[in-house]
C-alpha positions, 0 to 999 in steps of 0.5 A: 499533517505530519512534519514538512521537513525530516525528522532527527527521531531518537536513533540519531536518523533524519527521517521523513516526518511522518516517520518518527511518531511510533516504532511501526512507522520507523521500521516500516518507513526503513525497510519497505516504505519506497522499496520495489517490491515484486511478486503477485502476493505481495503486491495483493497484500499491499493493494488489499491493505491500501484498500482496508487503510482508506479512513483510517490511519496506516499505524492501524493497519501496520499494526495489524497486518499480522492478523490480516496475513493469518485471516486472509490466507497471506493474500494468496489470490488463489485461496482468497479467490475461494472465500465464500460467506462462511469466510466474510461472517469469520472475518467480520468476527475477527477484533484482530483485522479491521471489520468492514464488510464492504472492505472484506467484500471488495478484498475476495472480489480483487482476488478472483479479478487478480486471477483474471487478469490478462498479465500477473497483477505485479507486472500491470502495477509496475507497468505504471512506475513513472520514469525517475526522470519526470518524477523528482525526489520531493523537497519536503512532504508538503511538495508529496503528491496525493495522486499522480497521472500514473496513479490515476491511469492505474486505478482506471486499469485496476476498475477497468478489470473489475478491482474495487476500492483502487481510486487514484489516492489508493493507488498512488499510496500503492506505488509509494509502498511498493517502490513504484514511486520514491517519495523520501524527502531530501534529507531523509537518511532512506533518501541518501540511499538511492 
């Protein structure tokens, strides 16, 4: 479990604990981590890693994030939408994304449930974004939440409209990487920005 309070990393920047442990996490932690984020690809993109993370540490998936944009067509719904079997036996030959078929499988099938949605999927996804208000800045990340009722009504909705691997700690994960939800810890520098 990483630090409960934030860390001083090597740059002279408190940061939340989990944060300081490898160069990946620092930028990500200061550049994307809590930050809203808007637009059908990208929140596919993220939706689609969060899904590819469950069981495995995010440095994985940061790390190759450059080959998961290069082998899934930079998660344009569209495109993904047309993958076909040829498609899923590249990607589970491909060393530079994770090779899990179910995974591979569910990522196709969310982009073709993506285009059927009634609503642009960034749009739904905000639509859960908990008032500020009843969603305090967190103490330390021992006081971080794993799920919410939002996280859980989303991934009710996601499931509803025929989107695989979004249970409601994929999905809670999904709003602390899209903004949805800030979650720096008090203290941290990120934190101090707003």
């Amino acid at each position: 479990m990483p630090e409960p309070v934030p860390q001083l990393t090597t740059d002279g920047r408190h940061r939340c604990g989990w944060a300081g442990s490898a160069p990946e996490y620092m930028a990500y932690h200061d550049d994307e981590w809590g930050r809203p984020l808007h637009g059908v690809d990208a929140m596919f993109e993220r939706l689609s890693l969060e899904g590819f993370q469950s069981g495995l540490s995010w440095l994985v998936i940061l790390r190759k994030r450059p080959a998961f944009r290069a082998a899934f067509a930079r998660f344009d719904p569209k495109k993904v939408a047309e993958f076909g079997d040829a498609d899923v036996q590249r990607l589970l030959a491909d060393a530079g994304i994770v090779r899990n078929r179910a995974k591979i499988e569910a990522t196709i099938h969310n982009a073709r449930a993506v285009l059927e949605l009634e609503e642009p999927l960034d749009e739904l996804l905000w639509s859960f974004a908990p008032d500020p208000a009843t969603h305090p800045r967190p103490a330390t990340l021992a006081d971080v939440p794993a799920t919410s009722p939002e996280s859980t009504a989303m991934a009710r909705a996601l499931k509803r409209n025929g989107l695989r691997f979004v249970g409601r700690t994929t999905c809670y994960a999904l709003m602390q990487a899209t903004g949805l939800v800030d979650d720096h810890v008090q203290g941290c520098w990120r934190a101090a920005m707003g």
